[in-house]
DRENTORKE-583073 format. One record per residue (C-alpha): residue number from 1; residue in one letter; x, y, z. Coordinates in Angstrom, 1 decimal, always signed. Example, Ala and Ser with C-alpha at 12.3 -4.5 7.8 and 13.67 -1.06 7.14 Angstrom:
% DRENTORKE-583073
<voke 1, A, <+12.3, -4.5, +7.8>>;
<voke 2, S, <+13.7, -1.1, +7.1>>;
***
This chain:
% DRENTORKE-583073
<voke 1, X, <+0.0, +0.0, +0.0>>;
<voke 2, X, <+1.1, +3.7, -0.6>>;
<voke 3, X, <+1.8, +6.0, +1.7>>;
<voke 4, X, <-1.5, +8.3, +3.0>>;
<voke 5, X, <-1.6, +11.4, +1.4>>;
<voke 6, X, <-3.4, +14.5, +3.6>>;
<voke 7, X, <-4.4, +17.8, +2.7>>;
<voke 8, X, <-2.8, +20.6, +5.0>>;
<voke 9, X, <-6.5, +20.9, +6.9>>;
<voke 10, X, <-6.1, +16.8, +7.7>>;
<voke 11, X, <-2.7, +16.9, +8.1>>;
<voke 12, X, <-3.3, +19.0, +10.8>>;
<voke 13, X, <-5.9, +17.6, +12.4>>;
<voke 14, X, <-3.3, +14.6, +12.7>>;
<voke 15, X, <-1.0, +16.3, +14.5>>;
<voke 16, X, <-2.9, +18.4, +16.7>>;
<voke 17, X, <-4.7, +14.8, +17.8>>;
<voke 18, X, <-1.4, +13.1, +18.5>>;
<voke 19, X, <-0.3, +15.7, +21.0>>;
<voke 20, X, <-3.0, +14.6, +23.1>>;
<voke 21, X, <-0.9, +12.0, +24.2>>;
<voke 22, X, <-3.4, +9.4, +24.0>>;
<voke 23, X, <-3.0, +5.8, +22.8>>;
<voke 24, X, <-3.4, +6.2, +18.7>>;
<voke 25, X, <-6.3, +3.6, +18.9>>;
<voke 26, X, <-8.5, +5.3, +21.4>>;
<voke 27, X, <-7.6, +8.7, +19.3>>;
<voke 28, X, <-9.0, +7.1, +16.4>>;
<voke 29, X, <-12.2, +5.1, +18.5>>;
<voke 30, X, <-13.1, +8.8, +19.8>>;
<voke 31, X, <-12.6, +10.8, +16.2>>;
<voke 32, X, <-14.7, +8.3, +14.4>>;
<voke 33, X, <-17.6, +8.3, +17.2>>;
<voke 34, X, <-17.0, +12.1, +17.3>>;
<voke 35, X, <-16.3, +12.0, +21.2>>;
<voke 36, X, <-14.4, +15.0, +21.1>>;
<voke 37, X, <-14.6, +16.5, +24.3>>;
<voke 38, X, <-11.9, +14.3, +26.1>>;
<voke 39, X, <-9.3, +14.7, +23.5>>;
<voke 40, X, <-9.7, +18.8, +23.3>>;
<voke 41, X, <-8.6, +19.8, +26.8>>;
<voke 42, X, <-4.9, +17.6, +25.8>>;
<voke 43, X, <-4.7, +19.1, +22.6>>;
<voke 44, X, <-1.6, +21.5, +22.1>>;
<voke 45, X, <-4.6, +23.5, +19.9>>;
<voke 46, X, <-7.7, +22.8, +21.4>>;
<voke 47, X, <-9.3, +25.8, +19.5>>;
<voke 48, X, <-9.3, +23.3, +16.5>>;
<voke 49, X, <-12.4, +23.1, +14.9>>;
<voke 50, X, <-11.7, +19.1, +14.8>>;
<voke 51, X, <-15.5, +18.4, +13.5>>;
<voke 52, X, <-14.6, +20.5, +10.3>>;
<voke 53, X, <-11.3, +18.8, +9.7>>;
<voke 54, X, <-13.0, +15.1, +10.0>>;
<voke 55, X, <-16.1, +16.5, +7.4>>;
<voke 56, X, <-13.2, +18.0, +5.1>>;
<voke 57, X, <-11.4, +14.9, +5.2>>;
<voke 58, X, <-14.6, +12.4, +4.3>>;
<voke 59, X, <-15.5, +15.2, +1.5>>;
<voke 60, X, <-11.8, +14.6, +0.2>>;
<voke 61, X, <-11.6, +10.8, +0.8>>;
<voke 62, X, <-8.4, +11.0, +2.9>>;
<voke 63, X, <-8.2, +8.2, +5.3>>;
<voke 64, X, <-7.1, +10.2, +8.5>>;
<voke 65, X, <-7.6, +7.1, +10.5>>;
<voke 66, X, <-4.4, +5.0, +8.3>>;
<voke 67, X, <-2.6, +8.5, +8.5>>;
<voke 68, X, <-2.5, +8.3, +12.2>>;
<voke 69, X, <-1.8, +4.3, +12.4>>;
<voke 70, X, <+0.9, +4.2, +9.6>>;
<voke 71, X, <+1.9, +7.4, +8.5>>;
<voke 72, X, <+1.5, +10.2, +6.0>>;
<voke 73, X, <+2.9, +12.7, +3.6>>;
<voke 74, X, <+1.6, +16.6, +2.7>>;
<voke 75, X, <+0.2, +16.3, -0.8>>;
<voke 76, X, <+1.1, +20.0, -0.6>>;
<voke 77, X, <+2.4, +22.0, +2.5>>;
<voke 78, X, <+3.6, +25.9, +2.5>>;
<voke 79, X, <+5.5, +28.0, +4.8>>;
<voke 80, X, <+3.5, +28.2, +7.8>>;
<voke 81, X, <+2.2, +24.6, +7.7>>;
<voke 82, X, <+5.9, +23.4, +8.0>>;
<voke 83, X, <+6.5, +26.0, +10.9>>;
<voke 84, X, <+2.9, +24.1, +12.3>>;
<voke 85, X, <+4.6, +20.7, +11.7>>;
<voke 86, X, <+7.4, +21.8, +13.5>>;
<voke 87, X, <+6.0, +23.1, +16.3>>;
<voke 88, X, <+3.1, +20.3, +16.7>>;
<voke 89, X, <+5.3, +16.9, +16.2>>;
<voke 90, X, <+8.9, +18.5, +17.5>>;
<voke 91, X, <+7.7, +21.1, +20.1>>;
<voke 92, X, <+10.2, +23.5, +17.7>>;
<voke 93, X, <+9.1, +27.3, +17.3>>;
<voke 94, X, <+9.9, +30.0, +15.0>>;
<voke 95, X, <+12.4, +32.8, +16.6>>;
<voke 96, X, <+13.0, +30.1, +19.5>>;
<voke 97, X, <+14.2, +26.7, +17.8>>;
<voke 98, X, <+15.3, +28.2, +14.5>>;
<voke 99, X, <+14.5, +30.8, +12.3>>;
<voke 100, X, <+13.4, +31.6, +9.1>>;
<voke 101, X, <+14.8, +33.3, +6.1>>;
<voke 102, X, <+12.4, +33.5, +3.1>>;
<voke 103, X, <+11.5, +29.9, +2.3>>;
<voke 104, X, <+14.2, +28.4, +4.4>>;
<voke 105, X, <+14.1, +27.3, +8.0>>;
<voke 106, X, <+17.7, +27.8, +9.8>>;
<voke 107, X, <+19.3, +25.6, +12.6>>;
<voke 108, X, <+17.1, +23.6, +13.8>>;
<voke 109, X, <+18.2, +20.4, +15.9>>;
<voke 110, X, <+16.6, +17.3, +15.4>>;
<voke 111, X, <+17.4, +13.9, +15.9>>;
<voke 112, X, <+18.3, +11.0, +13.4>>;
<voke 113, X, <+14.8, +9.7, +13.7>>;
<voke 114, X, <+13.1, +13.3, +14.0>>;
<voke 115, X, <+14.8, +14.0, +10.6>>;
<voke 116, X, <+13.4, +10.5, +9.2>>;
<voke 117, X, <+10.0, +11.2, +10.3>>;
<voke 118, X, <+10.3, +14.8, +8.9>>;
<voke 119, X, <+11.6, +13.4, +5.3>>;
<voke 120, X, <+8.5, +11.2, +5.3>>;
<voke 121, X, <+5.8, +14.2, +6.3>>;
<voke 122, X, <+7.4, +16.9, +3.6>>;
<voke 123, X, <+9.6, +15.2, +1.9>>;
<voke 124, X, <+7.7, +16.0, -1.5>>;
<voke 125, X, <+8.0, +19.5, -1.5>>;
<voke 126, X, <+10.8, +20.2, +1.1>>;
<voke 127, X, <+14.4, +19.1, +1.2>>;
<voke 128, X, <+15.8, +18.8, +4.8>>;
<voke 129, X, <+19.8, +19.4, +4.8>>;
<voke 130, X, <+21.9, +18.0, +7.7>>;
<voke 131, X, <+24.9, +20.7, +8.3>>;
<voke 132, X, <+28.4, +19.5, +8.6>>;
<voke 133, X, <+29.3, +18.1, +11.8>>;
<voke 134, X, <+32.1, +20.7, +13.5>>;
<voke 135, X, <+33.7, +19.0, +16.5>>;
<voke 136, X, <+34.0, +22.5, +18.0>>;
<voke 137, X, <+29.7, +22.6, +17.8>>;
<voke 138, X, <+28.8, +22.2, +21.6>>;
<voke 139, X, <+25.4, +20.4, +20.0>>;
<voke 140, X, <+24.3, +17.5, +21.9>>;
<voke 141, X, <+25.9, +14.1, +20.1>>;
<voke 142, X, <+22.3, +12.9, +19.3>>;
<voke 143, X, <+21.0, +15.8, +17.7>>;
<voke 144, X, <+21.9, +17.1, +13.9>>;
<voke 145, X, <+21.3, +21.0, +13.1>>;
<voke 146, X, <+19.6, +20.9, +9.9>>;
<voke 147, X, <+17.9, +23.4, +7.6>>;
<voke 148, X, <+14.4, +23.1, +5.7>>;
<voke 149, X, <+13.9, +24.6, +2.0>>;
<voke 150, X, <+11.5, +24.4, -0.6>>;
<voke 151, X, <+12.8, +22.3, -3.1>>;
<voke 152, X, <+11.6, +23.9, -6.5>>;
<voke 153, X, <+12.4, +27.6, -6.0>>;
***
């Protein structure tokens, strides 16, 4: 099977979800019988309108449900989405974690497995560098200072 394509409105209504800190299959049980009170007061956004994002993503056929279980990619994700991302999955903010000249993202420290996971949510549309490694860097040994930029400029 392919990989799950979202929409940025499903997308993140994936991530928002997952910050909840729930088990993924109780997440899913409560989303699909539209229990949403519980989840909404663990959700890094609970101002989320997530009854719009679940009719938007059975209007568009996207199968939020597999997203959360296996995966997903952005069919198509801009600027402030990937700064959303960022901040959602990696608990990374602008002007904090990195910062942001036009269409590129600047120093931002990830681990091996955050970059993987990254790669697989934007990798269509945005190419995640890993800077050189400079001994005299005082960045922690498990963490990679990377930069984001669109990939067709």
């Amino acid at each position: 099977m392919s990989q799950v394509r979202l929409s940025i409105p499903v997308g993140m209504l994936v991530e928002n979800v997952l910050t909840s800190g729930e088990p993924i299959e109780v997440i899913i049980d409560r989303l699909h019988r539209r229990d949403l009170a519980p989840l909404r007061s663990k959700l890094k956004e609970p101002t989320m309108d997530l009854e719009e994002r679940l009719q938007t993503a059975e209007e568009a056929g996207e199968d939020w449900a597999e997203a959360i279980r296996s995966g997903y990619e952005f069919k198509f994700l801009h600027i402030n989405g990937l700064k959303r991302v960022l901040d959602f999955r990696f608990n990374r903010k602008i002007d904090r974690d990195y910062s942001q000249e036009e269409l590129t993202l600047r120093n931002i420290q990830l681990s091996t497995q955050e970059i993987e996971l990254l790669r697989m949510l934007i990798g269509r549309q945005w190419e995640i560098v890993e800077e050189e490694n400079n001994e005299a860097d005082t960045v922690l040994l498990t963490d990679t200072l990377v930069w984001i930029e669109l990939k067709y400029q």
